[in-house]
C-alpha positions in Angstrom: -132.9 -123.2 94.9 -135.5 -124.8 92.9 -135.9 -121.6 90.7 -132.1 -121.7 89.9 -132.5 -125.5 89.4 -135.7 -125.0 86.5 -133.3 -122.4 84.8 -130.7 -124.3 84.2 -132.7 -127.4 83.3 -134.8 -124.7 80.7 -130.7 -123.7 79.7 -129.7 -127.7 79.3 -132.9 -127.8 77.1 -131.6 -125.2 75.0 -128.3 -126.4 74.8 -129.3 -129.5 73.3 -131.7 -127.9 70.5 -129.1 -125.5 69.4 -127.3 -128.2 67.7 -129.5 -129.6 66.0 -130.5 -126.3 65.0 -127.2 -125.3 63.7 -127.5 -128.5 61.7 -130.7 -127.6 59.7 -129.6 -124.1 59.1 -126.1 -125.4 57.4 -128.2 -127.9 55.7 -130.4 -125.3 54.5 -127.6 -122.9 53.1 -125.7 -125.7 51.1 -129.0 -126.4 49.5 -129.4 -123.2 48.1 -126.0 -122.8 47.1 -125.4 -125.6 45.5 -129.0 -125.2 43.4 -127.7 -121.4 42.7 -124.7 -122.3 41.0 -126.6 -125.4 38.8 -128.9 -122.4 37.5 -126.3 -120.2 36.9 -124.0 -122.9 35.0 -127.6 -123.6 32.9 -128.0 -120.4 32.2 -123.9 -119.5 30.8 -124.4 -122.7 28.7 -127.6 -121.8 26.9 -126.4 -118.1 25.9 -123.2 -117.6 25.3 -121.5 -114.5 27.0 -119.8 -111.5 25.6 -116.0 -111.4 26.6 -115.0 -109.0 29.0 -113.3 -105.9 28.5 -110.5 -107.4 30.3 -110.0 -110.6 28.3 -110.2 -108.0 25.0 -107.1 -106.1 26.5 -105.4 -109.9 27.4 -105.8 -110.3 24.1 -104.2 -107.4 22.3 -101.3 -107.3 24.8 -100.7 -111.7 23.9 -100.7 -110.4 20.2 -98.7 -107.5 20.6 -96.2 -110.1 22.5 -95.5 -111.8 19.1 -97.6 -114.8 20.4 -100.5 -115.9 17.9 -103.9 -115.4 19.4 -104.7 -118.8 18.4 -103.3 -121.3 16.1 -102.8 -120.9 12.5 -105.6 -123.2 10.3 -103.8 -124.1 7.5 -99.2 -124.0 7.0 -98.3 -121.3 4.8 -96.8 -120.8 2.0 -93.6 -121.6 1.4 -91.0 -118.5 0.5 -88.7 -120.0 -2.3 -85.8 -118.1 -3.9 -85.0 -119.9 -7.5 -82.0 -119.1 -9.3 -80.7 -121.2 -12.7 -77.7 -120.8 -15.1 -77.2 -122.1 -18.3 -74.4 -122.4 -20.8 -75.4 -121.7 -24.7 -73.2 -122.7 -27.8 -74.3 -120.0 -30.3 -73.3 -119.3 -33.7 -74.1 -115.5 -33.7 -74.0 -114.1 -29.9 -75.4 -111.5 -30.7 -78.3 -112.5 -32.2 -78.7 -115.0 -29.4 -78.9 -112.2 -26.8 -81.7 -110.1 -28.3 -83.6 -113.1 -28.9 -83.1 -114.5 -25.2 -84.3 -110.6 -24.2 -87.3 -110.4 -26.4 -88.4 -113.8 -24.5 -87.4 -112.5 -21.1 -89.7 -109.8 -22.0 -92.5 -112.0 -23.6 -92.6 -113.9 -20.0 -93.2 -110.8 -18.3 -89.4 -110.2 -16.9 -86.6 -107.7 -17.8 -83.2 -107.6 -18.5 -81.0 -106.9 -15.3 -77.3 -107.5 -16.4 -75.8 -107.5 -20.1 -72.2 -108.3 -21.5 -71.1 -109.1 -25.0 -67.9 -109.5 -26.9 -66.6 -111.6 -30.4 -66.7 -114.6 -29.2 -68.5 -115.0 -25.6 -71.5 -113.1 -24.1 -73.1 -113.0 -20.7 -77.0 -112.1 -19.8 -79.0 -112.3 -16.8 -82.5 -111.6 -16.8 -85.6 -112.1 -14.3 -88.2 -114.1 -14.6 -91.7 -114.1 -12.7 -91.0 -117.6 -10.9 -94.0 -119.0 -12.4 -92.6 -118.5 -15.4 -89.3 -119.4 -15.3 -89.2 -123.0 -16.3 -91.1 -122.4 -19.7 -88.9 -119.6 -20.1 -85.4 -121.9 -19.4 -87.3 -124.6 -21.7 -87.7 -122.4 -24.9 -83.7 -121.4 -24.6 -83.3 -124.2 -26.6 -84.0 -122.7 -30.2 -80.8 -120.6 -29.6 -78.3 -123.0 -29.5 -76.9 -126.0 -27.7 -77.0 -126.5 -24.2 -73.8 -127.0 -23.1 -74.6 -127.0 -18.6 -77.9 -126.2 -17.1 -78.2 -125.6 -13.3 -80.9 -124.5 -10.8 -80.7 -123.9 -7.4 -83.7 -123.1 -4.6 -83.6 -122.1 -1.5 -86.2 -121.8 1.1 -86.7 -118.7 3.4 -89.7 -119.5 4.8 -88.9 -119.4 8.5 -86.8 -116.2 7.9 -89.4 -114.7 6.2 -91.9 -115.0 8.8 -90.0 -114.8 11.8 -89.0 -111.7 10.7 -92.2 -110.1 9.8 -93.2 -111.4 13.5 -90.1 -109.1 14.6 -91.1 -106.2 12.5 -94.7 -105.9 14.3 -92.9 -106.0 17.8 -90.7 -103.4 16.8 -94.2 -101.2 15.5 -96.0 -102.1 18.9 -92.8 -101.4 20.7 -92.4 -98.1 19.0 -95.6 -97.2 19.6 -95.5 -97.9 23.5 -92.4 -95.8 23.5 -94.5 -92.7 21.5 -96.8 -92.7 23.3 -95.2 -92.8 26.7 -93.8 -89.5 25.7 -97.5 -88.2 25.8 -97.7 -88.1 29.3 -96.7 -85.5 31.4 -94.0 -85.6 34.5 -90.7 -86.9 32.5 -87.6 -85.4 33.1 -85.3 -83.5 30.2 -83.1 -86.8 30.6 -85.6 -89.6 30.6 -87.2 -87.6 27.2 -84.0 -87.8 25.7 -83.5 -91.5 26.4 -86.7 -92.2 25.2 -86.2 -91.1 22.1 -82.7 -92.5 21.5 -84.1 -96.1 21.9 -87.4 -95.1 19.5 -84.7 -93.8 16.4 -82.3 -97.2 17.3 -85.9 -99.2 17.3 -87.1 -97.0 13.8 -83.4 -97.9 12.2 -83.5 -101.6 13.1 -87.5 -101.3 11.8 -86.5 -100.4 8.7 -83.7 -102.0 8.5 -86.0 -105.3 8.5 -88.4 -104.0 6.1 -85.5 -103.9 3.6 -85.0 -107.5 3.9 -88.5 -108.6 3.4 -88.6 -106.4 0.7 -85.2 -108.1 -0.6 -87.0 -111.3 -0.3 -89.8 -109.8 -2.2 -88.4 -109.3 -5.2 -86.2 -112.6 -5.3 -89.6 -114.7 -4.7 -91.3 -113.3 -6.7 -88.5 -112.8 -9.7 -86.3 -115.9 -10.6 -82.6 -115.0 -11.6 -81.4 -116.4 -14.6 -78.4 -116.3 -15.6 -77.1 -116.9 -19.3 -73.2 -117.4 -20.5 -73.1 -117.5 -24.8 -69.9 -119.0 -25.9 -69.4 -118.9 -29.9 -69.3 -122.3 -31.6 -65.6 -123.4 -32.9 -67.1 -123.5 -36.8 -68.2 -119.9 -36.4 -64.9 -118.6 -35.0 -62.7 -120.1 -37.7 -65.3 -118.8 -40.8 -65.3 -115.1 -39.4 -61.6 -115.2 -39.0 -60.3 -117.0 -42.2 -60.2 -113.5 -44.3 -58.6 -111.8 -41.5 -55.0 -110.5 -41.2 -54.5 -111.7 -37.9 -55.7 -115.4 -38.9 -53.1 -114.7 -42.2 -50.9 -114.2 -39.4 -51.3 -116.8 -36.9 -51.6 -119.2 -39.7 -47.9 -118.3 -41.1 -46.6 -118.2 -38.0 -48.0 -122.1 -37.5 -46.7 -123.1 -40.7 -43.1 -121.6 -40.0 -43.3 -123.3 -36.0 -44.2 -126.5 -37.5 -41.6 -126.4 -40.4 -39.0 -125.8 -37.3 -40.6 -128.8 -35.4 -40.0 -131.0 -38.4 -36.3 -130.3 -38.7 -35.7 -130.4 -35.2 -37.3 -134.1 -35.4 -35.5 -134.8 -38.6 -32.2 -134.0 -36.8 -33.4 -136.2 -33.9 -34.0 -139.1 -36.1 -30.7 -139.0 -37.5 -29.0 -139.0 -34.2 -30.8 -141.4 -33.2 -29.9 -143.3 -36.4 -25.9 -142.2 -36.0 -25.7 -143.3 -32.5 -25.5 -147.4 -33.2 -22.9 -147.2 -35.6 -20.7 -144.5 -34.5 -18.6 -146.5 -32.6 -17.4 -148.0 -36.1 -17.0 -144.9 -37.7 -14.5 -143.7 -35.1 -12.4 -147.5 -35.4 -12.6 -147.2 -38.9 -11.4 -143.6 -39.1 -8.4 -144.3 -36.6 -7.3 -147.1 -38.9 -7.7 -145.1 -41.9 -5.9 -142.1 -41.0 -1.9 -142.6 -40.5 -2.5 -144.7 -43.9 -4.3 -141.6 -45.9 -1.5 -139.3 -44.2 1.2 -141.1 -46.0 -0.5 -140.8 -49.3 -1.0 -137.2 -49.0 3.1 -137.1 -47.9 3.6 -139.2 -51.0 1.6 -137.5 -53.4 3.2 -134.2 -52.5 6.6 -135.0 -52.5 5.8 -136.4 -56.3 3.6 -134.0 -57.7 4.9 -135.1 -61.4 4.2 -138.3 -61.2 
């Protein structure tokens, strides 16, 4: 009894060191953790790390979403289309036109459209855009400006948001391509494959057309010129003809009728008051002058 009673005194002993034990130890560990991860955040700040392979491929495939790996430092440009029309009185259109295409050409464009006849002419030409409002401004030594207009329009979310589609559609493509490389695809599955890579290469190009389109009108400027003879020029060049001969007999004669016609009017209108006295006077007058005329004929000797 008094063996069993020192062991369990010995195990009460124990019991109440274990504790306090425990204690230390956690103490202990929580230390050394906590001075661990102090050197360790030391030691990231003062070199920096590489990136992990991991974060490289997070990266391409963020990209390759269409989303910017970061953001953009400065706005960009903006994509203008200009376009300007002007109306020129001219005494020689033709004349006019090659001068207005020698400048055009001078300014570094080229002529896109021409139309020409006696008395009116038409030309469009392109201009590099940074050129275009010198160009515009020296069409004034050809003649008068009758109407000048310019219109712009911006295409600079189209133009990017479509160049952001255009390298999905490359990355997607790509995927697709090289999806086929890989073994274990059915006849089927191959086939469907490439359906959606040709429907993905026609919309592809289909897009590159358009920024290409946009290209060209960015960087050309349309401008469009309408000539239109000057009165005084028309009627010196046509005086010796035989149509003018024609038209101008055939103006005389129109207006010879017009003044008889208003002649005739006039003396209606003159007539009109006094008729009603004419017709009392000629009712008086006539069963008078009829017996004179009986008279005279039953007398002719006399």
């Amino acid at each position: 009894m008094k063996y069993e009673r020192e062991s369990l005194n010995m195990r009460g002993d124990i019991m109440k060191r274990k504790p306090l034990g425990l204690i230390l130890l956690t103490i202990l560990i929580i230390i050394s953790i906590i001075s661990a991860g102090c050197s360790g955040k030391a030691a990231n700040e003062s070199a920096p790390q590489e990136p992990s392979t991991a974060e490289y491929a997070a990266e391409e495939q963020k990209t390759a979403g269409g989303m910017p790996a970061s953001a953009p430092s400065q706005t960009p440009d903006r994509k203008l289309i200009v376009k300007l029309s002007m109306d020129i009185r001219a005494d020689d259109i033709e004349k006019s036109m090659l001068d207005a295409e020698a400048m055009a050409a001078a300014s570094g464009g080229y002529t896109r459209e021409s139309f020409q006849n006696e008395f009116s002419g038409q030309l469009t030409v392109m201009i590099p855009a940074g050129e275009a409002d010198t160009f515009v401004s020296s069409l004034r030594s050809l003649g008068k400006i009758i109407n000048s207009n310019k219109k712009t329009e911006d295409v600079t979310d189209s133009y990017f948001d479509t160049q952001i589609r255009i390298k999905n559609l490359e990355a997607e493509i790509e995927t697709m391509r090289s999806l086929l490389q890989k073994p274990g695809w059915k006849v089927s599955e191959i086939l469907e494959i490439e359906r959606e890579i040709r429907r993905l290469t026609d919309e592809l190009e289909s897009l590159k057309g358009y920024i290409t389109n946009l290209d060209r009108q960015i960087t050309y400027s349309e401008v469009r010129i309408r000539f239109e003879k000057s009165q005084i020029s028309i009627d010196s060049a046509s005086q010796d003809s035989l149509g003018y001969k024609l038209q101008l007999a055939l103006k005389r004669g129109t207006d010879l009728l017009i003044n008889i016609v208003i002649s005739l009017l006039s003396l209606i209108a003159f007539m009109l008051p006094i008729s009603p006295f004419i017709a009392a006077a000629y009712f008086l007058l006539r069963k008078p002058l009829r017996r004179f005329k009986r008279k005279d004929k039953q007398d002719p000797g006399q």
